[in-house]
FIKOLZA-1660 file (N, C-alpha, C; in steps of 0.1 Angstrom, whole numbers, plus 5000, padded with zeros to 4 digits):
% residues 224
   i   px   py   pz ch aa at
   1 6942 6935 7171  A  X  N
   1 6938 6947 7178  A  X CA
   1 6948 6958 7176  A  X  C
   2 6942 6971 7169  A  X  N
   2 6952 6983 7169  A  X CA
   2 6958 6985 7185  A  X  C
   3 6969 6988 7183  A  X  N
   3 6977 7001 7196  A  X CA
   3 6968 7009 7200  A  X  C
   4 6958 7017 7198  A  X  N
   4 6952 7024 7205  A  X CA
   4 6939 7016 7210  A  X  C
   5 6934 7012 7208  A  X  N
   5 6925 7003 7213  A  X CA
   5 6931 6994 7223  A  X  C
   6 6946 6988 7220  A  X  N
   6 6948 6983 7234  A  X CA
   6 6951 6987 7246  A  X  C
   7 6962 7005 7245  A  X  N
   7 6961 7012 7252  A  X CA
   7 6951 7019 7258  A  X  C
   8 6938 7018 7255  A  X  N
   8 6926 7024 7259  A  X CA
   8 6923 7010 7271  A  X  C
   9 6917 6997 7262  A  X  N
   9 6913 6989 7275  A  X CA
   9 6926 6982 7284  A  X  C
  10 6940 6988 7283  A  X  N
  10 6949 6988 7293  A  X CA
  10 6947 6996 7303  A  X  C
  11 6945 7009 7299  A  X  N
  11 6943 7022 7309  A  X CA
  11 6932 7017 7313  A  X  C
  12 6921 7015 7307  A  X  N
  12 6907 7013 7317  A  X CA
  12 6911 7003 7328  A  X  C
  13 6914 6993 7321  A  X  N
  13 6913 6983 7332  A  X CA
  13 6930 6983 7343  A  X  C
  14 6939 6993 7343  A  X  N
  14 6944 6995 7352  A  X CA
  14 6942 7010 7360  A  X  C
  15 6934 7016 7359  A  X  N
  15 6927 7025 7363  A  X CA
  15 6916 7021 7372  A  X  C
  16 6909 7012 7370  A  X  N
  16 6900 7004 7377  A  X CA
  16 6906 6993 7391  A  X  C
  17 6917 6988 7385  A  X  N
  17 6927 6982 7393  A  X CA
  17 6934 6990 7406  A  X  C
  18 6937 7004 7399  A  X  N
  18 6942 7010 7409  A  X CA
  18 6933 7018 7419  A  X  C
  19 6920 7021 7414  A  X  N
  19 6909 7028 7424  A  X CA
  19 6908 7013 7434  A  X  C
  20 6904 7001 7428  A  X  N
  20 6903 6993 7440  A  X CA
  20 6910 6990 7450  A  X  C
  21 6919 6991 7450  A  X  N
  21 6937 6985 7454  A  X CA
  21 6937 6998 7466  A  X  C
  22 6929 7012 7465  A  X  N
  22 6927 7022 7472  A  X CA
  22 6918 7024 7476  A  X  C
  23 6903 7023 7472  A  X  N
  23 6891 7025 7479  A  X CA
  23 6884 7016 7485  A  X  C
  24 6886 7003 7480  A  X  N
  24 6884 6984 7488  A  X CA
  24 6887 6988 7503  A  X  C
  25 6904 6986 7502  A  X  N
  25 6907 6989 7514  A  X CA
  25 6909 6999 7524  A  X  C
  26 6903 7010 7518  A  X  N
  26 6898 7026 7524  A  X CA
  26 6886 7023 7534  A  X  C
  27 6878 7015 7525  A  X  N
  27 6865 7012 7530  A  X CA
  27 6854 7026 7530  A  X  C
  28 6860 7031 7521  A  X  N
  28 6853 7044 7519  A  X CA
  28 6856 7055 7503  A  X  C
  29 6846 7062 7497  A  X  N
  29 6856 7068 7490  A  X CA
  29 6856 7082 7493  A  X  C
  30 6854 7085 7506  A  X  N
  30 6858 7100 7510  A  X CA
  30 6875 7101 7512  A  X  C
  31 6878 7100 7504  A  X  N
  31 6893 7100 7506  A  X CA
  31 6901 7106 7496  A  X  C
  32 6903 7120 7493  A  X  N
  32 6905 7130 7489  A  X CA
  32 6923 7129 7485  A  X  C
  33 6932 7124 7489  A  X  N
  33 6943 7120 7488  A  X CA
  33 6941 7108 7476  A  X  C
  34 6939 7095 7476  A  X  N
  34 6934 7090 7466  A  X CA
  34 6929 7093 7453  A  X  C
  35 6920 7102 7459  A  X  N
  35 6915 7106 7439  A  X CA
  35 6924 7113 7437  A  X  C
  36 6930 7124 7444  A  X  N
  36 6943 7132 7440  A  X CA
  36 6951 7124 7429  A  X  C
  37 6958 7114 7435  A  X  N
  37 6970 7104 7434  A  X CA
  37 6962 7098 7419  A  X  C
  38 6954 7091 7420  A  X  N
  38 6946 7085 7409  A  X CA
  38 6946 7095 7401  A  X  C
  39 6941 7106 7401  A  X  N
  39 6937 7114 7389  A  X CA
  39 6952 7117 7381  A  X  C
  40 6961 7124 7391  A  X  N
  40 6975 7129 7383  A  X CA
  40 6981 7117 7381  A  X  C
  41 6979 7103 7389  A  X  N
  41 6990 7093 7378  A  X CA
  41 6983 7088 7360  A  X  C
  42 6965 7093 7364  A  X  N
  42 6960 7090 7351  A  X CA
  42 6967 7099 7341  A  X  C
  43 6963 7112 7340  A  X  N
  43 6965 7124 7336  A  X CA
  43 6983 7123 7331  A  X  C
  44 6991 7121 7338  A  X  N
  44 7003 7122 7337  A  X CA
  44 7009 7111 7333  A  X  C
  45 7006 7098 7329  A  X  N
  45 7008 7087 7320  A  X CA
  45 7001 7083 7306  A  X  C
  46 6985 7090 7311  A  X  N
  46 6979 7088 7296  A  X CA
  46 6982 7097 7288  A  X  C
  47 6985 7111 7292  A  X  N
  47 6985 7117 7280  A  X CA
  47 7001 7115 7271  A  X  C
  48 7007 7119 7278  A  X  N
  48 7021 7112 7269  A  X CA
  48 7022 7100 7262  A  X  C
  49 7015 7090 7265  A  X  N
  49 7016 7076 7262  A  X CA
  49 7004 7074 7249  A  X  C
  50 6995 7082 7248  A  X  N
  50 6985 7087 7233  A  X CA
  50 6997 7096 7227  A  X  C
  51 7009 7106 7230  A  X  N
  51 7014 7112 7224  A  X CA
  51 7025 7103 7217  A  X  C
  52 7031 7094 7221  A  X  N
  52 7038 7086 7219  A  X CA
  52 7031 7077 7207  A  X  C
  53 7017 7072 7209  A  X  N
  53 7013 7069 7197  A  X CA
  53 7013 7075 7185  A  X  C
  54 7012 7086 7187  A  X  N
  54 7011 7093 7172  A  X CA
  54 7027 7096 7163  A  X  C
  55 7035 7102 7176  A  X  N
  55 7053 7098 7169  A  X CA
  55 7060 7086 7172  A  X  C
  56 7058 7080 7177  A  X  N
  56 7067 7069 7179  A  X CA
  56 7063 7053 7186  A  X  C
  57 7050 7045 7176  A  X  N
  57 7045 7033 7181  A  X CA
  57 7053 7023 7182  A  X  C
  58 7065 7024 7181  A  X  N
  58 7073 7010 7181  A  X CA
  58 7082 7013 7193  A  X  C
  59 7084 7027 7202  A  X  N
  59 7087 7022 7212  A  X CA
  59 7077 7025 7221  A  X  C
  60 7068 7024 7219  A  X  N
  60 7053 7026 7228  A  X CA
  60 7053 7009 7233  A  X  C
  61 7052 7003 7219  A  X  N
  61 7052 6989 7216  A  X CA
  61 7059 6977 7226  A  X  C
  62 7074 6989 7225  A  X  N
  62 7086 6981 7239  A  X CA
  62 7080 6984 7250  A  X  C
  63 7072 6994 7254  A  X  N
  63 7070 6997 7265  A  X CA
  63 7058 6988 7270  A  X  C
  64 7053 6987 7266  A  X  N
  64 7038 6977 7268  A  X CA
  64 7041 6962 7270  A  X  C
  65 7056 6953 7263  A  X  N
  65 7058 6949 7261  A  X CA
  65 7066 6942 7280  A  X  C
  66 7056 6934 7289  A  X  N
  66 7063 6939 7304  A  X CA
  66 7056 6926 7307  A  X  C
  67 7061 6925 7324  A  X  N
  67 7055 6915 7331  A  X CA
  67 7064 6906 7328  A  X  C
  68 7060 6891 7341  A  X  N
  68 7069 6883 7344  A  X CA
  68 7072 6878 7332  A  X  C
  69 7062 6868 7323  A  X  N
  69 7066 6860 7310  A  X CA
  69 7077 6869 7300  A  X  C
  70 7072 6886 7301  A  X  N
  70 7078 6892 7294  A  X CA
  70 7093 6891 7294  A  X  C
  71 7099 6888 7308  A  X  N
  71 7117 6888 7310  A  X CA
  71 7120 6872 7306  A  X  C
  72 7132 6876 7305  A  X  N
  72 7139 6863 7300  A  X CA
  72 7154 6862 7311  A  X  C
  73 7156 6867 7316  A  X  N
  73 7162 6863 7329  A  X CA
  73 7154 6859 7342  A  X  C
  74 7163 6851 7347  A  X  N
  74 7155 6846 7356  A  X CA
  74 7154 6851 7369  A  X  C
  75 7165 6860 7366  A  X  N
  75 7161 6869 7382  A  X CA
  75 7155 6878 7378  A  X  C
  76 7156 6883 7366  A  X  N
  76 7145 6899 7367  A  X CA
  76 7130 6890 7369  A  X  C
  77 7128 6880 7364  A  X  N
  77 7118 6871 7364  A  X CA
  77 7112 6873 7380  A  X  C
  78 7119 6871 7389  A  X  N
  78 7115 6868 7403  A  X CA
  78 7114 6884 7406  A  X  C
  79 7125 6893 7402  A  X  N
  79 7123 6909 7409  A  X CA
  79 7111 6913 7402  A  X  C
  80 7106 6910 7386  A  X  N
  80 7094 6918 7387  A  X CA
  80 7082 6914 7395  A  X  C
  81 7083 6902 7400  A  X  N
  81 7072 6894 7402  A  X CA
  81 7067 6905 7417  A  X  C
  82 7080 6905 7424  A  X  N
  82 7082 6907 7441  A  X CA
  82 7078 6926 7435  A  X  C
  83 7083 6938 7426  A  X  N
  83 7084 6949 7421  A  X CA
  83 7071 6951 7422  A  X  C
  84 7060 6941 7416  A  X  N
  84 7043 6943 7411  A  X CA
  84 7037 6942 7428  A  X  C
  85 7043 6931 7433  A  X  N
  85 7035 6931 7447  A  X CA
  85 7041 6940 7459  A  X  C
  86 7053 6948 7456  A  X  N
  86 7055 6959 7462  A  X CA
  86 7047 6970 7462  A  X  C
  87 7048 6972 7446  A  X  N
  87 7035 6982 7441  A  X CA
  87 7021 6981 7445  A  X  C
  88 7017 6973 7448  A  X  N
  88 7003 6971 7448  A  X CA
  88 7001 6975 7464  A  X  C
  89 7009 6971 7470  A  X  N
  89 7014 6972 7488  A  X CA
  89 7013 6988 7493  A  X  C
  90 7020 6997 7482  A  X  N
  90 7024 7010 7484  A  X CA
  90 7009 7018 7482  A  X  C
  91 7001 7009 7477  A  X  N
  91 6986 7013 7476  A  X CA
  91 6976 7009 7486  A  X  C
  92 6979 6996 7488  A  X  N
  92 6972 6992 7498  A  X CA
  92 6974 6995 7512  A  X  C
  93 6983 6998 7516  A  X  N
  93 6987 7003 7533  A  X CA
  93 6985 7020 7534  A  X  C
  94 6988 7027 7524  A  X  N
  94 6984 7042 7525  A  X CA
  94 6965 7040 7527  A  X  C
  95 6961 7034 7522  A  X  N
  95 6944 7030 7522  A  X CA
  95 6939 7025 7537  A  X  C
  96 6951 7009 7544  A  X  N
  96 6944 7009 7556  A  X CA
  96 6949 7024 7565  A  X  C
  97 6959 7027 7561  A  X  N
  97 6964 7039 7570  A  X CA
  97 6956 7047 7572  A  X  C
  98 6947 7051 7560  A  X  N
  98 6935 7060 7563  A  X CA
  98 6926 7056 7573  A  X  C
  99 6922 7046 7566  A  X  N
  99 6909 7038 7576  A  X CA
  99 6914 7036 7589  A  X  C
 100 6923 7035 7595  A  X  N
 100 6924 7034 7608  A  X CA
 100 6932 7040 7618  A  X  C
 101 6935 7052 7608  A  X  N
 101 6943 7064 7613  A  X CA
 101 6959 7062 7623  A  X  C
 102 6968 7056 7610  A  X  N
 102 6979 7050 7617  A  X CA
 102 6984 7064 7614  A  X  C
 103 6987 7070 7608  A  X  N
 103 6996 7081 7603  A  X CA
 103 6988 7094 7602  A  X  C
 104 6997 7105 7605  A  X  N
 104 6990 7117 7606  A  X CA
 104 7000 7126 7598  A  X  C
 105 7000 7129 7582  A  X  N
 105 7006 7135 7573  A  X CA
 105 6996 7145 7571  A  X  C
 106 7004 7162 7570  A  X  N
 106 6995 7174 7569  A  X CA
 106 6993 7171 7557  A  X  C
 107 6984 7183 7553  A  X  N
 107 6973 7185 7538  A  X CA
 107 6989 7189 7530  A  X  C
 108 6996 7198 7534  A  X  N
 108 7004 7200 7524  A  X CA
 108 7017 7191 7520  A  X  C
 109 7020 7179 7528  A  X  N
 109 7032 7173 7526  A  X CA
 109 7023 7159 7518  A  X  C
 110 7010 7161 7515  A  X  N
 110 7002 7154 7502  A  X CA
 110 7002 7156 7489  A  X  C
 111 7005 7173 7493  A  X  N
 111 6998 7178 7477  A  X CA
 111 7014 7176 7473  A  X  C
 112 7026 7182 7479  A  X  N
 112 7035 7177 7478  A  X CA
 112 7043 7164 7472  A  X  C
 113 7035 7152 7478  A  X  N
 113 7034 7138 7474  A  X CA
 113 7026 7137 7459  A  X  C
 114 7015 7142 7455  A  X  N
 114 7013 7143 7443  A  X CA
 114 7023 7151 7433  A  X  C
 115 7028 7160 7436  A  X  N
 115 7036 7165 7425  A  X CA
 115 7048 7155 7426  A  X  C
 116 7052 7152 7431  A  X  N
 116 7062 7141 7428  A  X CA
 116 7057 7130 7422  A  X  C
 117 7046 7127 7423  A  X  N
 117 7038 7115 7416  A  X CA
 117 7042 7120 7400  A  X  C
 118 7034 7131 7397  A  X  N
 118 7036 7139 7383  A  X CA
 118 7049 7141 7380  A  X  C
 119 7058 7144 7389  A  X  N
 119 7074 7143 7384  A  X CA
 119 7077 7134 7378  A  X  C
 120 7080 7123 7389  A  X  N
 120 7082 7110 7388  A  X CA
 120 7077 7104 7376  A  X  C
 121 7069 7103 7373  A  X  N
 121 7058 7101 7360  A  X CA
 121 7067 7108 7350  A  X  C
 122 7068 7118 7348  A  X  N
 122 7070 7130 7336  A  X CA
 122 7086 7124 7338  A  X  C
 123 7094 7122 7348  A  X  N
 123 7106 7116 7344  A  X CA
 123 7106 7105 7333  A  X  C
 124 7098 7093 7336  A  X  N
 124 7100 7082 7332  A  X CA
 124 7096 7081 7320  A  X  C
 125 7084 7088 7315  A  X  N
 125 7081 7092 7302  A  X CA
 125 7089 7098 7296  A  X  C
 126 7099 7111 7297  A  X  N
 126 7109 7119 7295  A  X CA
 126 7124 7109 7291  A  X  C
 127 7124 7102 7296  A  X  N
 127 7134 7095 7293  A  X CA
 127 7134 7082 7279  A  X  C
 128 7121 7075 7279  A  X  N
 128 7108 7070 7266  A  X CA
 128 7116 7082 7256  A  X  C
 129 7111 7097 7252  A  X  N
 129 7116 7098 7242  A  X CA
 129 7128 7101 7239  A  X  C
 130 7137 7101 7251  A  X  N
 130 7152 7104 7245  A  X CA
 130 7159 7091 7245  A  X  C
 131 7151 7082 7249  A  X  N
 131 7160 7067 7247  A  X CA
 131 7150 7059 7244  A  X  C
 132 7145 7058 7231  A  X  N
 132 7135 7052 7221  A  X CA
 132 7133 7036 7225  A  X  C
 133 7147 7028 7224  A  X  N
 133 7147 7016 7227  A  X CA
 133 7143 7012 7243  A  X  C
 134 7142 7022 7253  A  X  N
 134 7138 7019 7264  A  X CA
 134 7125 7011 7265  A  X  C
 135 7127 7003 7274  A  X  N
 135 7116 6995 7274  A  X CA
 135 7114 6990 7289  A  X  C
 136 7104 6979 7292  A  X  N
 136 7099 6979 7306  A  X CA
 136 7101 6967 7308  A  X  C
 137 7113 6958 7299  A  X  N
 137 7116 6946 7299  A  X CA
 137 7135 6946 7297  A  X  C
 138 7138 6939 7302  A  X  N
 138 7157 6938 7302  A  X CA
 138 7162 6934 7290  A  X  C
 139 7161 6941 7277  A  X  N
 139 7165 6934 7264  A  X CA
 139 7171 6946 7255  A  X  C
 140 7182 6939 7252  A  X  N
 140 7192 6945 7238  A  X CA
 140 7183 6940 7226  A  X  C
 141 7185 6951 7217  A  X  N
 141 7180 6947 7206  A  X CA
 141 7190 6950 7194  A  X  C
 142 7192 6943 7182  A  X  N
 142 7200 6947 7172  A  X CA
 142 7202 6959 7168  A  X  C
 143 7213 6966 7168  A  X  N
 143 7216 6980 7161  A  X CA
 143 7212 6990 7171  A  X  C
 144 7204 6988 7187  A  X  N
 144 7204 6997 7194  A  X CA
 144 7218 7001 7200  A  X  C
 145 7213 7016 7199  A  X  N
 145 7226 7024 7200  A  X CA
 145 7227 7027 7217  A  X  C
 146 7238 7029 7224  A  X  N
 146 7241 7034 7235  A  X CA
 146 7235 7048 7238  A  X  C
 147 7227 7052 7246  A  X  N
 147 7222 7064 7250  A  X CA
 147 7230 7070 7266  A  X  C
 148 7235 7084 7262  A  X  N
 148 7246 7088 7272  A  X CA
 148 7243 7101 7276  A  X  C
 149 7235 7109 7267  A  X  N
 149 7231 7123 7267  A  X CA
 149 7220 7124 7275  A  X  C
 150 7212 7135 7276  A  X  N
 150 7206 7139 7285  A  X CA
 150 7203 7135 7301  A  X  C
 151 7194 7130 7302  A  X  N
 151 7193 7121 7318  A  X CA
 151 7200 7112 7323  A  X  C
 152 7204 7104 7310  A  X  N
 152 7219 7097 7308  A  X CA
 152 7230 7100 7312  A  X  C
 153 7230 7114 7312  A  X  N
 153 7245 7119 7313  A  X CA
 153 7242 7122 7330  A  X  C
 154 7235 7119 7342  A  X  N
 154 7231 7122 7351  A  X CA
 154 7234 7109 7360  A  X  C
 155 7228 7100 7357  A  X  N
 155 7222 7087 7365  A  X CA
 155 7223 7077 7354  A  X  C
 156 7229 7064 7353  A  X  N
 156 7228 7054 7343  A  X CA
 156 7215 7046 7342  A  X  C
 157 7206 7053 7349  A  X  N
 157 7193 7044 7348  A  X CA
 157 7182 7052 7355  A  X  C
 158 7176 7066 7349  A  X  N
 158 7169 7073 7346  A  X CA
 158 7156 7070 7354  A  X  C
 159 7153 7060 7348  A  X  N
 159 7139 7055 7345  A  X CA
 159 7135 7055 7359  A  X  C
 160 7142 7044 7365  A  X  N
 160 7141 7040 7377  A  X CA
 160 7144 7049 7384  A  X  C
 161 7155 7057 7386  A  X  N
 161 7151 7071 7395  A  X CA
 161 7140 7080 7393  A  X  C
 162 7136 7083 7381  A  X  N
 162 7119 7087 7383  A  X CA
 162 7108 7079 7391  A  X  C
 163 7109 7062 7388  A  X  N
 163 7104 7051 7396  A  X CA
 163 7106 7054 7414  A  X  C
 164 7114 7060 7418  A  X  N
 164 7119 7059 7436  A  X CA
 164 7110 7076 7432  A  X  C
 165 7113 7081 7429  A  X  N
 165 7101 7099 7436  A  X CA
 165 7087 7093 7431  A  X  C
 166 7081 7087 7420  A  X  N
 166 7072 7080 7420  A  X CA
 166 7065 7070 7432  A  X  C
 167 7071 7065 7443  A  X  N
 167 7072 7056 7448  A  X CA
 167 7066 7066 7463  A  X  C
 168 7081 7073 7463  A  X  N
 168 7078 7083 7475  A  X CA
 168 7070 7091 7475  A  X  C
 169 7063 7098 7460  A  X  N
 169 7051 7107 7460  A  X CA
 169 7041 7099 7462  A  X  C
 170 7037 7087 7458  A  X  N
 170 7026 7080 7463  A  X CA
 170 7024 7077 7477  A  X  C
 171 7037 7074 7485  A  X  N
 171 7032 7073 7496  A  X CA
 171 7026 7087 7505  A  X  C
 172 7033 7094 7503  A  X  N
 172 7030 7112 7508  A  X CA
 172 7019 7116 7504  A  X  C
 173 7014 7112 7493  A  X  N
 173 7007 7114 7482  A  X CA
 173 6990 7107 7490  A  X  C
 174 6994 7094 7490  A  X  N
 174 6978 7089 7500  A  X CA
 174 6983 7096 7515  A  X  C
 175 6990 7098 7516  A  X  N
 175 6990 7103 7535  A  X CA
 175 6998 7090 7547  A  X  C
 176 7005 7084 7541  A  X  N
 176 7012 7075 7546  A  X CA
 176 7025 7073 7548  A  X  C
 177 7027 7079 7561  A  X  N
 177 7043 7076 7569  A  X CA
 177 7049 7057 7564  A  X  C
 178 7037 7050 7570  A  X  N
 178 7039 7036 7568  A  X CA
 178 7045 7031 7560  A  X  C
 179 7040 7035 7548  A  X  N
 179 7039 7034 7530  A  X CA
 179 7055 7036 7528  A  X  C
 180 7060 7045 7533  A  X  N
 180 7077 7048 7533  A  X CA
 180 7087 7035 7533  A  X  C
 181 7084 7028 7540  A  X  N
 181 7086 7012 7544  A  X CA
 181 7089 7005 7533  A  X  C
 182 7077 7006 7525  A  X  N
 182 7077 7003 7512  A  X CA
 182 7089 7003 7500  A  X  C
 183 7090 7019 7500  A  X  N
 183 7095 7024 7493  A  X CA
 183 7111 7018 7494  A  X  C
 184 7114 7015 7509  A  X  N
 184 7128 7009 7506  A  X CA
 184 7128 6999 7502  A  X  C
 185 7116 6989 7504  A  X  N
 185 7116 6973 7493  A  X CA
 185 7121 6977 7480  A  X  C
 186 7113 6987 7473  A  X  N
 186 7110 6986 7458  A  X CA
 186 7122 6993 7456  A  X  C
 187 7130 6998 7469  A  X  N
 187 7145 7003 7464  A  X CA
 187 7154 6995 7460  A  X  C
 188 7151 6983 7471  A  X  N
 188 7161 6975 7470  A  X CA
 188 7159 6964 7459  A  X  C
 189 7146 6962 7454  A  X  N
 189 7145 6952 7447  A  X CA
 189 7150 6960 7432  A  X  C
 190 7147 6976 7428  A  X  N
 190 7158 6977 7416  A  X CA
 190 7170 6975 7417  A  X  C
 191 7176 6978 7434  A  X  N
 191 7189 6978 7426  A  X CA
 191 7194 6963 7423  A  X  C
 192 7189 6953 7432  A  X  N
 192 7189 6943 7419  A  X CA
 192 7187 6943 7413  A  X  C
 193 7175 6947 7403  A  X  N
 193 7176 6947 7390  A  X CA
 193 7187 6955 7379  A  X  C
 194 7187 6962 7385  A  X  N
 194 7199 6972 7377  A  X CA
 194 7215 6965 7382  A  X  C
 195 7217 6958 7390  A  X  N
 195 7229 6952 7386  A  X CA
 195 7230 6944 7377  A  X  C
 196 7218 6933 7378  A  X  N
 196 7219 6922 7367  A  X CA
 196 7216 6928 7357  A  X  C
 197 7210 6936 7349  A  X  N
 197 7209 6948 7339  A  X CA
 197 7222 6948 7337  A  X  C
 198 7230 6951 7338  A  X  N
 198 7241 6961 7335  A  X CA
 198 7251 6950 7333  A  X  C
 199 7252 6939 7340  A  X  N
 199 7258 6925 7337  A  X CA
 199 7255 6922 7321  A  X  C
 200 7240 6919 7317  A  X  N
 200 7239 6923 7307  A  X CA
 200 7241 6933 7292  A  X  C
 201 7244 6943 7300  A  X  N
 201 7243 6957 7293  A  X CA
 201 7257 6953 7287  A  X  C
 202 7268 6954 7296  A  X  N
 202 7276 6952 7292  A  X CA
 202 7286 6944 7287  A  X  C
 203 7280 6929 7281  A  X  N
 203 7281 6918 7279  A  X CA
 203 7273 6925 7260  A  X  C
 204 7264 6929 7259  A  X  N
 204 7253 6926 7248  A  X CA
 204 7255 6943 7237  A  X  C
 205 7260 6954 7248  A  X  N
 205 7257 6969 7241  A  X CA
 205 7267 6974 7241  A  X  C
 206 7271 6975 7227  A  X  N
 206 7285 6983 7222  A  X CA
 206 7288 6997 7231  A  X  C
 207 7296 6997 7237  A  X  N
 207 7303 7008 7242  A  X CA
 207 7293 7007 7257  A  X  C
 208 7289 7004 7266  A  X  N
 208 7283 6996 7279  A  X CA
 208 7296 6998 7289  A  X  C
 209 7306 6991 7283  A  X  N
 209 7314 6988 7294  A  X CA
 209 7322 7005 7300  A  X  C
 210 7323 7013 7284  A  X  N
 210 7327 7023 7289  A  X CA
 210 7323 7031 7296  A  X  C
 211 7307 7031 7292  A  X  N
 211 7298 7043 7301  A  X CA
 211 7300 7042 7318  A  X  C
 212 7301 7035 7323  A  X  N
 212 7301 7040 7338  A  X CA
 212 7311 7045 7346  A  X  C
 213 7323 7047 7333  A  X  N
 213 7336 7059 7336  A  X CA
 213 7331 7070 7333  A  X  C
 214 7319 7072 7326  A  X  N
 214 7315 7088 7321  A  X CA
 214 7309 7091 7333  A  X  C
 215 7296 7081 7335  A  X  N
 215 7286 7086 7342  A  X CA
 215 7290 7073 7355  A  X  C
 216 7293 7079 7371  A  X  N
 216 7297 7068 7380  A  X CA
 216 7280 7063 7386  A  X  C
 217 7271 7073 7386  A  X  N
 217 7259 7071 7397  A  X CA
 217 7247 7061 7387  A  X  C
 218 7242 7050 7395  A  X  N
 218 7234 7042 7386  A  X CA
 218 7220 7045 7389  A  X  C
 219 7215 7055 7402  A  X  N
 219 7201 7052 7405  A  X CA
 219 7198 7071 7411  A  X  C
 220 7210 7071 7420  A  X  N
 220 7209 7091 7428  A  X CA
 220 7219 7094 7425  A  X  C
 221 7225 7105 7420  A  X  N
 221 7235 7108 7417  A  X CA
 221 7238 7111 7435  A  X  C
 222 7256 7115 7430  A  X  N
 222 7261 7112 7445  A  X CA
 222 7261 7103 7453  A  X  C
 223 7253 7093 7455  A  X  N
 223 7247 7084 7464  A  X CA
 223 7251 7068 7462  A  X  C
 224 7240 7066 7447  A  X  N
 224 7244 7053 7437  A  X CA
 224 7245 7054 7426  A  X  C
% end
């Protein structure tokens, strides 16, 4: 099966995944926050990710390349497992929030919540083509080179800080104070992952050990 054909019935069928995961447990689809959220995380991951096909399918390839079987450590093994049902969580409780009006977030601290969705998104993508070898799985590969410049030169792990405004625009984004809750799980479950990451990193990737005297912050600058 070509790369675009599988990213087509990928997108469908997680596009489908994520309206249900929202409007099941909405119990309605007047829910105006939702399609918001749905439309710009469509919009803001497909189209880069078709752009990515046309310059550069072999790290599109790494990027597709995910999920539990996909790791080979055994703790990222268990954090993505807990990471996927966090996510799905941060969907599903902004949905009963609606339906039963736990939380009362204005119209504007939504639309708000979507542009960070689109940020967040456009980070994570943004970092895809300045660090080609990035992938959505914990692996060194032969002759990859250390990446230190751009976003790199900010935060040692990019990705995932677009992942945490991604997290938080979703929840603001459906209308859910609740949803916030969340967001500290899937905090805490990277920075597990980014420790044992980096155990590896710098065990496996030439010049690893030196980068975190350049760059000190692994997730917020200032912060971590």
């Amino acid at each position: 099966m070509g790369l675009s054909l599988r990213i087509i019935i990928s997108s469908v069928v997680g596009i489908a995944a994520f309206a249900a995961l929202l409007f099941v447990p909405a119990g309605t689809v007047n829910y105006w926050q939702g399609w918001a959220v749905l439309a710009v995380f469509t919009a803001a991951s497909l189209g880069p990710t078709l752009f990515m096909v046309r310059i550069d399918p072999a790290a599109l390839e790494r990027r597709m390349q995910a999920g539990v079987k996909a790791e080979t450590r055994p703790v990222q093994k268990v954090v993505i497992a807990a990471t996927f049902m966090a996510f799905a969580a941060i969907l599903v409780v902004p949905a009963l929030d609606h339906r039963f009006g736990w939380s009362h977030v204005p119209a504007w601290l939504s639309v708000l919540g979507v542009v960070m969705v689109a940020t967040g998104l456009g980070l994570t993508m943004l970092v895809v083509f300045q660090n080609r070898y990035a992938s959505a799985t914990i692996t060194v590969e032969e002759g990859q080179p250390l990446v230190s410049t751009g976003l790199y030169g900010f935060v040692r792990h990019p990705m995932y800080s677009g992942n945490v405004i991604l997290m938080i625009g979703i929840s603001l984004g459906l209308g859910s104070y609740w949803a916030l809750l969340l967001v500290l799980v899937g905090v805490l479950l990277m920075a597990v992952r980014i420790v044992d990451e980096e155990k590896m990193l710098t065990e496996q990737l030439d010049g690893y050990l030196q980068y975190p005297q350049k760059v000190r912050y692994r997730l917020v600058p200032l912060v971590w």
